[in-house]
ROKELUM-115587 format. One record per residue (C-alpha): x negated, y, z negated. Coordinates in pm, whole numbers, plus 50000, padded with zeros to 5 digits. Example, Ala and Ser with C-alpha at 12.3 -4.5 7.8 and 13.67 -1.06 7.14 Angstrom:
BEGIN
487704955049220/486334989449286/
This chain:
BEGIN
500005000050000/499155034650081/497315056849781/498215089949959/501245108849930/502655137350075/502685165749780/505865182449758/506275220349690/506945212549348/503365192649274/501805225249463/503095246849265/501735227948940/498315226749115/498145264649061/499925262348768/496765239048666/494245263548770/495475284748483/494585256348209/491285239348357/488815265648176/490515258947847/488745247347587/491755223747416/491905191647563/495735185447630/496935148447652/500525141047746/502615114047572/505385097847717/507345073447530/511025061447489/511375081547081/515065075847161/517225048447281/517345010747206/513485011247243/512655039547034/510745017246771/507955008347003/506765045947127/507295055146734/504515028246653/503025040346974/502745079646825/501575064746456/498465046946670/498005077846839/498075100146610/495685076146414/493665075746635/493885111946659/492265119746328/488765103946380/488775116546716/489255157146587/487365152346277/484105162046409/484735182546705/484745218646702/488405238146655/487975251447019/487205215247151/490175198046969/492115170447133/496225182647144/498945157147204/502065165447351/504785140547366/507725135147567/510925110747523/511305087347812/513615063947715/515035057348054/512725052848395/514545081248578/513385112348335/509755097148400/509175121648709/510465149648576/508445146948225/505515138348377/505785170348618/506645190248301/503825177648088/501265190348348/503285221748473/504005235848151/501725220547897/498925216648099/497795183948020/494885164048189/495895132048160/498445108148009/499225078247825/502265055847829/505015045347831/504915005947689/508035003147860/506784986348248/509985003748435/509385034448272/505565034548347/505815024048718/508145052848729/506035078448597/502595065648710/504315073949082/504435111548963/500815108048801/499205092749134/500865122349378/499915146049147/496495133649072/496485133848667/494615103748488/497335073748303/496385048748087/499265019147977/499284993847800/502394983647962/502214943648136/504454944348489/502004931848746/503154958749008/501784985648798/497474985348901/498924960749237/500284990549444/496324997749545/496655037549289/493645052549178/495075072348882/496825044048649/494715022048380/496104993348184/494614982147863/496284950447844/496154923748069/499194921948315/502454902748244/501784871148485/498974868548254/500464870347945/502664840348074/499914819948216/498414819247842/501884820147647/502224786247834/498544771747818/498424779947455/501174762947404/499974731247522/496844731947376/498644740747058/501324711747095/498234684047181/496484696346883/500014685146693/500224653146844/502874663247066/503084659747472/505174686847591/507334672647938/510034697747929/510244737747880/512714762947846/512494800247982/514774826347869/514004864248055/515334896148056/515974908248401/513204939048387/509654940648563/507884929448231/510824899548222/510124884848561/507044889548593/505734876248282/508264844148358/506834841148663/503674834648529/505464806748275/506934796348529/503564787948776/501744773448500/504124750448420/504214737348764/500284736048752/500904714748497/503504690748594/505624702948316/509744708648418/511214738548374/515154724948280/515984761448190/515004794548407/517524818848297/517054854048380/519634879248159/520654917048146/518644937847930/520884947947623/523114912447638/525734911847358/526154876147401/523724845947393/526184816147291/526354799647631/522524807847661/522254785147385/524614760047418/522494752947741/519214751547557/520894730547305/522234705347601/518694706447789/516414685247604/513714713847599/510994706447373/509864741747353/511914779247421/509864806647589/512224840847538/510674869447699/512314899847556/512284933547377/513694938646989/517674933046977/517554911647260/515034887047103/516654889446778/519824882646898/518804852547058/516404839946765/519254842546524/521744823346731/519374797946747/519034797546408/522094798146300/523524769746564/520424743546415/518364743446726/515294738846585/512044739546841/509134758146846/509574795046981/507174814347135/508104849247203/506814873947499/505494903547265/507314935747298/509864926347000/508824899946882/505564910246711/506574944846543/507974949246161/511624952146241/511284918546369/510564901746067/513164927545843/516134916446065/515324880146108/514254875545711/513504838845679/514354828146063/511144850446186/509164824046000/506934801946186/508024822746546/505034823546765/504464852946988/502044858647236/500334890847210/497464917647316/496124926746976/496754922646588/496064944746314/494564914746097/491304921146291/490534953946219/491764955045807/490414984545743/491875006245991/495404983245929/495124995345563/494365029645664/497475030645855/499985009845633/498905028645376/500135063645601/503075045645754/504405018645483/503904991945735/501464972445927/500074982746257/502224968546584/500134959046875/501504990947072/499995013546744/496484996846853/496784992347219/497815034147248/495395043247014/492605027347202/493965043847505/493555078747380/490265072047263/489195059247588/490665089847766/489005112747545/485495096147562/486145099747964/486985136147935/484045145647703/481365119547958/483055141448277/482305176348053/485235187148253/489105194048205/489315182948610/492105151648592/490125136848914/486715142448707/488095127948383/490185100748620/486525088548768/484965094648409/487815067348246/486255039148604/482845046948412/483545044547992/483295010947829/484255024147460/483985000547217/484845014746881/487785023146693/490915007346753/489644992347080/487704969246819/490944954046747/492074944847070/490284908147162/487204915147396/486664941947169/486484971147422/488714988447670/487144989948016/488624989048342/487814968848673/488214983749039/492054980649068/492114998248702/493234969148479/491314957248188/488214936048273/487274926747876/490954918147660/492944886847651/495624875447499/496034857147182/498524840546966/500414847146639/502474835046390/505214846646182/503994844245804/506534858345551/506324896845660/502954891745802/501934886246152/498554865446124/496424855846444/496584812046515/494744809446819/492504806047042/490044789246798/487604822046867/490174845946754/491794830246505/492514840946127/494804815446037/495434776046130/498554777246328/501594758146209/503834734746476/507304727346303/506174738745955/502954715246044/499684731045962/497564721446275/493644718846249/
């Protein structure tokens, strides 16, 4: 695909209004996350991280040379255009970060690449470093990814239990990060010879999962893969639950591996594997640092957005430049490997020629009263993992 786009009078018109804001001194980072709406948890642990992050980043730098974030609520893809235009019109930001949300990121990173400004995501969807843009960064691996190891771990994980898993169920909402991190369930388990006897896709926002799981219930499935954010997963977790269909879950992130998770669910969370890009139990003292601001552990998002500010700041202070393209080529360039990048496995963020990370990989973990503690692989591990209240060695 194309990278070059016809500007618009509108992105012209922010050029000049960019001039005005490239000699100052202030380096301006947008923020755009859903801080309303049914996802409004995730870009509030996304703003903690930040802002984190934020404090060790300004606490040696001059008051002329502080770092400035300005956030915007995106909780729906089609205000991602106009916030992103807003952010650099009016604000005068060089760069951004966001959104965690994959539809509202591939939305906005279209505005970012016409108008030239620097994003980093930690959003999954495949499409969003496949379109061939020079301009968007993701932190995390992508979604297909995600799936490819939510299933291998599995296995590995069941074998290590004694159990040969022959049959798999997928559950998906019907979203970019949904299908495409199914889809990469979905082609492992065909690597493997494993059958798929459920491949359900759903709405986003479904207010009813009985027949979903009177079909899992029928199927014979020896392990559920839902890939979901919050009330959806809970919703379907609970039903489960409550209708005695007991098998090993392993969630798709997003809501399955932040606090609410565990407050809503009480004693069904137990035991729930998740996949997942990062976990606070391996960096304790920043996680103390931050429970002890927030009254609650660090989510993944709090470290994965974190880590992208940091990064974007170390690019803007190697380019010695407020120029997005300069800070855009500086970000191809930084490995940074402090902070809350530490807690993200690979330890670093750093970026490979089509802009997604070339050092992180996934990991797993477990559900442990209102603790999420990282089970595998062996190299990452805190904690044995536990297959159907089974501690597994």
């Amino acid at each position: 695909m194309k990278t070059l786009f016809a500007v618009p009078a509108i992105a012209m018109a922010m050029s000049v209004a960019f001039v005005t804001n490239v000699n100052a001194e202030v380096l301006k980072i947008g923020a755009i996350f859903p801080l309303s709406g049914a996802n409004a948890q995730f870009g509030a642990n996304a703003r903690n991280g930040m802002e984190l992050a934020l404090e060790d980043i300004n606490k040696n730098r001059a008051a002329v040379d502080k770092v400035q974030l300005v956030f915007a609520d995106v909780p729906a893809p089609n205000g991602a255009a106009a916030a992103v235009q807003r952010l650099v019109s009016q604000d005068g930001v060089v760069g951004i970060i966001g959104s965690f949300v994959s539809s509202i990121t591939l939305a906005a990173s279209e505005a970012t690449e016409r108008l030239g400004i620097p994003m980093i995501t930690h959003s999954f969807a495949d499409q969003i470093t496949g379109r061939g843009y020079k301009y968007i960064f993701q932190v995390a691996p992508k979604a297909s990814t995600f799936g490819e190891k939510q299933f291998g771990y599995t296995l590995d994980l069941a074998k290590q239990a004694g159990t040969k898993i022959e049959r798999i169920a997928i559950f998906y909402e019907d979203t970019a990060y949904g299908t495409a991190q199914a889809d990469g369930i979905r082609k492992a388990a065909q690597k493997a010879g494993v059958e798929v006897v459920i491949d359900d896709a759903y709405p986003l926002g479904i207010t009813d999962v009985a027949p979903l799981i009177n079909k899992l219930r029928r199927s014979k499935a020896q392990v559920v893969f839902p890939v979901s954010y919050f009330n959806d997963g809970i919703l379907i977790i609970r039903t489960m639950k409550q209708q005695k269909v007991d098998l090993p879950i392993v969630g798709g992130a997003a809501g399955y591996i932040i606090p609410d998770f565990q407050k809503a669910l009480g004693p069904y969370a137990e035991d729930v594997f998740s996949i997942a890009p990062a976990n606070y139990d391996n960096v304790p003292e920043l996680a103390a640092r931050y429970k002890a601001k927030y009254g609650t552990f660090m989510a993944h998002e709090s470290i994965m957005y974190g880590a992208a500010l940091q990064h974007m700041v170390a690019a803007a202070d190697r380019a010695k430049s407020r120029d997005p393209a300069k800070i855009r080529d500086a970000i191809t360039q930084v490995r940074n490997c402090e902070g809350l990048a530490t807690g993200i496995p690979g330890g670093c963020t750093v970026f490979d020629a089509n802009g997604l990370t070339s050092s992180a990989y996934p990991i797993f973990v477990q559900w442990r009263g209102a603790d999420l503690v990282t089970v595998f692989p062996a190299s990452a591990a805190r904690q044995a993992p536990r297959w159907l209240g089974r501690e597994v060695k």
